[in-house]
N, C-alpha and C positions, 0 to 999 in steps of 0.2 A: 265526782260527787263527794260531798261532805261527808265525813263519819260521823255519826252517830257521840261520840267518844269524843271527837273537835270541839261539837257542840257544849254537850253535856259537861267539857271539863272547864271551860269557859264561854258562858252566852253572851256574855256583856264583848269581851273581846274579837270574838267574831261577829259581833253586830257591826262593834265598830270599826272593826279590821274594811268592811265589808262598805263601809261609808265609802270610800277613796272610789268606788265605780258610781257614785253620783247618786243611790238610793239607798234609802232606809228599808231594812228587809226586818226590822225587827218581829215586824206582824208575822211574818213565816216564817222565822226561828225559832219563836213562841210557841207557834201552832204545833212546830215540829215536835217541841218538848212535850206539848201536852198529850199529843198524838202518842209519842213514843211510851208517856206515863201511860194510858188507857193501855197502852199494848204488854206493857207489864204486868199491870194490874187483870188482864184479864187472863196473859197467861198462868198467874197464879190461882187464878179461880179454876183455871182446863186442870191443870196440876195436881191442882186438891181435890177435881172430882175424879180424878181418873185412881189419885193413889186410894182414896175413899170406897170405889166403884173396887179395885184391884182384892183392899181387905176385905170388903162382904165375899169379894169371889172365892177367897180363900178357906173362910166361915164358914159357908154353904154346904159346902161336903161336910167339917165336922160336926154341924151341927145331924146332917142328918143321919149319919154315922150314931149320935148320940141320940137319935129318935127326938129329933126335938124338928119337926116335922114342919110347925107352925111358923118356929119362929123361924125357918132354912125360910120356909116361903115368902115371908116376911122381907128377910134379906135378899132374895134372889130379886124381888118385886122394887126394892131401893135400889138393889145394883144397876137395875133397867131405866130406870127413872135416870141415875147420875150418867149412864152410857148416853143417855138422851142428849142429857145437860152437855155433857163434854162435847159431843155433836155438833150442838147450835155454838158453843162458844169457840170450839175450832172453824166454822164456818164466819164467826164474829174476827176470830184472830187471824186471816188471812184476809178480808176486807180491810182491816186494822193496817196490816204490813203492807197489803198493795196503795194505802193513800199513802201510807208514811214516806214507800217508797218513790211515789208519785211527787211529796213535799220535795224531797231529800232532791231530786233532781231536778228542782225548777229552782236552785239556790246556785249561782255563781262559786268557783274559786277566792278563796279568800289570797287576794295580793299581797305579792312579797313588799317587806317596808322599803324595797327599791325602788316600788312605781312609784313614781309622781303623780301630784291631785293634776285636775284638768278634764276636762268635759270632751274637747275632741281631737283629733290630729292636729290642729292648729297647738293644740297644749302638752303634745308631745316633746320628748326632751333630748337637746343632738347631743351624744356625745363622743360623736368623731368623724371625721369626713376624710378625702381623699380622691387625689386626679386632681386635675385642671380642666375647665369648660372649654371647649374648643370651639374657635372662630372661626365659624362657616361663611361658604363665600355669597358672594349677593344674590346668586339665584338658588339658596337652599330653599328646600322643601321638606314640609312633614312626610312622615315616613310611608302615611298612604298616597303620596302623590309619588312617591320614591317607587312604593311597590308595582303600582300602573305604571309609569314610565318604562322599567324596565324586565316587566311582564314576570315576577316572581309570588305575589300575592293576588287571587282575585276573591275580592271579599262581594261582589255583584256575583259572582258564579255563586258563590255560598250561600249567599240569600236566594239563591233560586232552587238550588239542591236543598238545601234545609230550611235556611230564613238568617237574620241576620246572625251575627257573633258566631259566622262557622264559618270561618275565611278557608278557600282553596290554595293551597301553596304549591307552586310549579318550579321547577327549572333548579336554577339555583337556589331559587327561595325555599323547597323544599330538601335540597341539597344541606343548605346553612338549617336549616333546623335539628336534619338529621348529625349534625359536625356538634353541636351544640349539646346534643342528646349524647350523646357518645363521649363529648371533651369532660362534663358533668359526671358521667356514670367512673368514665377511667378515674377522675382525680380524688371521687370516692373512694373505689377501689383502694385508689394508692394512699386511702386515711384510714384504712381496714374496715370498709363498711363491705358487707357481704349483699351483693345484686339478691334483690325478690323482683320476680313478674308476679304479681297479684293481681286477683280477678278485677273486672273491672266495675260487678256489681255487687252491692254486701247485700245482705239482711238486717231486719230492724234490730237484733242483737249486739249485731257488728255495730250498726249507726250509734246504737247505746250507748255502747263499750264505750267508745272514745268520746264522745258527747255532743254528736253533730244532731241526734236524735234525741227529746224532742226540740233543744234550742234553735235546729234550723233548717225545719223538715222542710219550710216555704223556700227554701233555695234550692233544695233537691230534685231531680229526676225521679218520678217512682214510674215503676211497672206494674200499675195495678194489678194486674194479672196475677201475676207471681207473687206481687208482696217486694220487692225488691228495687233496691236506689242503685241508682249510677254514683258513683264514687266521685267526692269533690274533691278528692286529694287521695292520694293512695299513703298519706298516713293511716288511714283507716283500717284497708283490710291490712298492710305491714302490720299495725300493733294489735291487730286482735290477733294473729298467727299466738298470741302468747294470750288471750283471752282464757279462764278457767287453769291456768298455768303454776304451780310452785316450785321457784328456782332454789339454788342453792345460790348461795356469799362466793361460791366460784365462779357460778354462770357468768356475772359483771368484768368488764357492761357489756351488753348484744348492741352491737350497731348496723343498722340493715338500710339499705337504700335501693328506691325504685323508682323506674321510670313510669309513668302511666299520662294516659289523657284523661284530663280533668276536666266534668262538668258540673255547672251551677247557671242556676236560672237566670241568679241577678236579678230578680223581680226588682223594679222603680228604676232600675240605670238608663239615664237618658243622654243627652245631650253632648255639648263637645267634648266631657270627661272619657265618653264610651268611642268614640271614634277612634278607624281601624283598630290597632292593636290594644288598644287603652283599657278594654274591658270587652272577653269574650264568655260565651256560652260553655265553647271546649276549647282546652289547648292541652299546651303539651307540659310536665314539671318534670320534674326529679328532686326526690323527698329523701332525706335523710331521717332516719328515728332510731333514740337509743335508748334504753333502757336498765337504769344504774341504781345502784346503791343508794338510799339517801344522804347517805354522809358526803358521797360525790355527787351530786346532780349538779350544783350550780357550777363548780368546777367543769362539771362536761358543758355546760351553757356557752359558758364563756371561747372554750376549744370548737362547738359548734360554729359560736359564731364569727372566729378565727378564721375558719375554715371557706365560711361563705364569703368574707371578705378578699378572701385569698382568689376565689373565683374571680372574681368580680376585677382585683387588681388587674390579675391574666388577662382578661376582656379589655385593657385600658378606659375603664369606663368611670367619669365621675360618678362618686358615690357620698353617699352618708346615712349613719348608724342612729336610730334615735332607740329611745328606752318610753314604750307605750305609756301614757297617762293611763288613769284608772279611766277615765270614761270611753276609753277607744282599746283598752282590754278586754282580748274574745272572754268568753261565756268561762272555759275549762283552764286558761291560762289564769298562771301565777306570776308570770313575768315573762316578756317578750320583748325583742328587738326587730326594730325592724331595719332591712337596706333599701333607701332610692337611689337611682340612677339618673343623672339628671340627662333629660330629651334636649338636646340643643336645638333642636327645628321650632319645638313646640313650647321653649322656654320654661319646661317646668318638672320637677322630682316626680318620679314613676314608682311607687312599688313594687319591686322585687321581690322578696323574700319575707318570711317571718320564724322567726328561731326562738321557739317557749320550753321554758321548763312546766308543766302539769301538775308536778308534786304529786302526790299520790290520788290525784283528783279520776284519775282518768282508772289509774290501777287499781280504786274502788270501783270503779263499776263495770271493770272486766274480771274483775276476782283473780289477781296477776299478787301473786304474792311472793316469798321467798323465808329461808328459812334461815337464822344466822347459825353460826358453826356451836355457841354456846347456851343457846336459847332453843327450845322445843317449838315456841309458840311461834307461828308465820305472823309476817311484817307485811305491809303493803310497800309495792317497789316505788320507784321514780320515774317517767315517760317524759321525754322529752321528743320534739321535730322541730326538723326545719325544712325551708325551700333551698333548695341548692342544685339550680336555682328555676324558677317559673320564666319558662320561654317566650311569650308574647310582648312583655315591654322591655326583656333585654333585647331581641329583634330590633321593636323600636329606634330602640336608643342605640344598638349597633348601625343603624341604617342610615340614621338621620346623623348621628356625630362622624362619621364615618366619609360623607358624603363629599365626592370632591368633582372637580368639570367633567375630570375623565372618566368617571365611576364613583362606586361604593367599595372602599380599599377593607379588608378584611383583617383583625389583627394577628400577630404574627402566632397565640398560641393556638390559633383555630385551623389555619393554614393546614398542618398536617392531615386533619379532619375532613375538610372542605375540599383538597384538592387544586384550592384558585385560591388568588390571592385579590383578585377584584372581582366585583358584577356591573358587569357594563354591556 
């Protein structure tokens, strides 16, 4: 969420900061101002009546101390009155903050001048790839006809336990998930990120905090009952663990990663894009999130997205890096990269991963502050995640590039994981 202070120190610049994601928000940055003016303006009326209200109270005894009887009552009879007044206008100034704070988070991150303009992932921008496409032999197959063949995915049992995008994984195929999950969390480890198991459901605080709520509650899982979402990504509860939080300039940076199953509705996904692994309900991730200084944040970006690369090399898996246009930049990012894999059955780039810096977008609305060693007053920190990496289209594209007469050969830094070195 936007500061207050972003806005107020330049409106014109974050209007136009703010173009690069394809609309004019001028009309609700406007609003915001005005909103935020009433909210001053009326807390100086609470103010005045209270200190006003405060000095009759004071009066009152000497007056009638001095036998001045009339006029105590007098006074005692205004103090009651501005008590009133202060009442209705504290009750005004908390309607005041909850729209203001209603504005404030229906307003996108303002993008770093790194993004490029562009309307969708077609206007996304590569810059860097790596691997060679491999040449599959003539009776290759997409990866769900891989998984039926040799009995490790059954996405018909899933639609029958639950309905579609909750594929059953068996055998080996459950074997390589779990080598996967494991090969991810170790290579963490060994970048110093500290393992969280985090819950798998948050609260609408939690969803707030990092700002999946209200930007993208139609994707969510809720439990009406409770009140409570299934987690689309276990960035979520990882960065709230520091929600209401103020570090020191020593804590930096905390780097934390989790495994979790990830759910989202995916309302509207249809067709050949969603098939088998392409697009599910739940799978499996492992989320990297770190939390730095702002003078380093984009230095950590860049190590982030090192790191995911680095995966991905060990996979021997074609890849390539693009840097988000503004119109295909999520809601709270400031800058993101993303990695695809390219699927050799199905001919086409899969996304993997996405690795954003937040700016302080996120650490306003979890109250994640810090304090510096020469300054009294607390800062707002830097949040950054990434996928490192999301399990169902490297599967994929493990399965399908992979695939040879005698099997599906597995590469060699999984092996120790895995236990096999083919599925056949």
């Amino acid at each position: 969420m936007l500061t207050l202070q972003q806005i107020n120190t330049d409106k014109e610049a974050v209007i136009e900061s703010l173009k690069i994601r394809n609309r004019d928000y001028s009309k609700e940055i406007n609003l915001i101002i005005e909103t935020d003016n009433l909210r001053k303006q009326t807390q100086a009326e609470q103010d005045k009546a209270l200190a006003e209200a405060n000095n009759l109270a004071q009066q009152i005894g000497k007056l009638f101390k001095e036998g001045k009887g009339d006029e105590a009552k007098s006074a005692k009879e205004k103090a009651g009155q501005l008590k009133e007044t202060s009442k209705k206008l504290t009750s005004q100034l908390n309607e005041i903050k909850e729209k203001l704070n209603t504005l404030l988070s229906e307003v996108p991150n303002i993008p770093n001048k790194l993004v490029p303009a562009g309307k969708t992932d077609q206007d996304n921008f590569e810059i860097n790839s790596g691997g060679e496409k491999p040449k599959l032999h003539d009776k290759a197959v997409p990866h769900w006809d891989l998984a039926k063949k040799y009995d490790i995915i059954d996405f018909d049992l899933g639609t029958k336990i639950t309905g579609a995008g909750f594929p059953v994984y068996k055998g080996k195929g459950a074997k390589l998930q779990r080598a996967l999950i494991n090969f991810f969390l170790k290579e963490a480890e060994i970048s110093g990120y500290t393992e969280i198991m985090p819950p798998l459901m948050i609260n609408e605080a939690s969803g707030f905090g990092t700002g999946q709520l209200p930007d993208k509650e139609g994707q969510m899982y809720k439990m009406e009952v409770d009140n409570l979402y299934m987690i689309p990504t276990a960035e979520v509860p990882v960065t709230n663990i520091y929600r209401d939080v103020i570090l020191t300039e020593d804590d930096f940076p905390i780097k934390m990663t989790a495994y979790s199953s990830c759910f989202r509705r995916e309302a509207g996904s249809y067709g050949k894009d969603v098939r088998g692994l392409n697009r599910l309900h739940q799978f499996d991730k492992i989320e990297i999130v770190q939390i730095q200084h702002p003078d380093k944040s984009y230095e950590t970006l860049d190590i982030m997205v090192k790191h995911v690369e680095s995966l991905i090399k060990k996979l021997e898996l074609p890849y390539r890096t693009v840097r988000l246009c503004g119109g295909d930049l999520g809601f709270t990012a400031a800058l993101t990269y993303d990695f695809e894999v390219y699927s050799a059955a199905q001919e086409k780039w899969l996304e993997v991963s996405s690795i954003s810096n937040f700016e302080t977008f996120q650490a306003n609305r979890l109250k994640l502050r810090y304090k510096s060693k020469n300054d009294k007053k607390t800062k707002l920190a830097h949040t950054l995640n990434g996928s490192a990496l999301a399990l169902p289209r490297i599967v994929a594209a493990l399965l399908e590039n992979n695939q040879t007469p005698e099997g599906i050969k597995i590469p060699k830094a999984l092996i120790p994981y895995t236990g096999f070195d083919i599925i056949n």
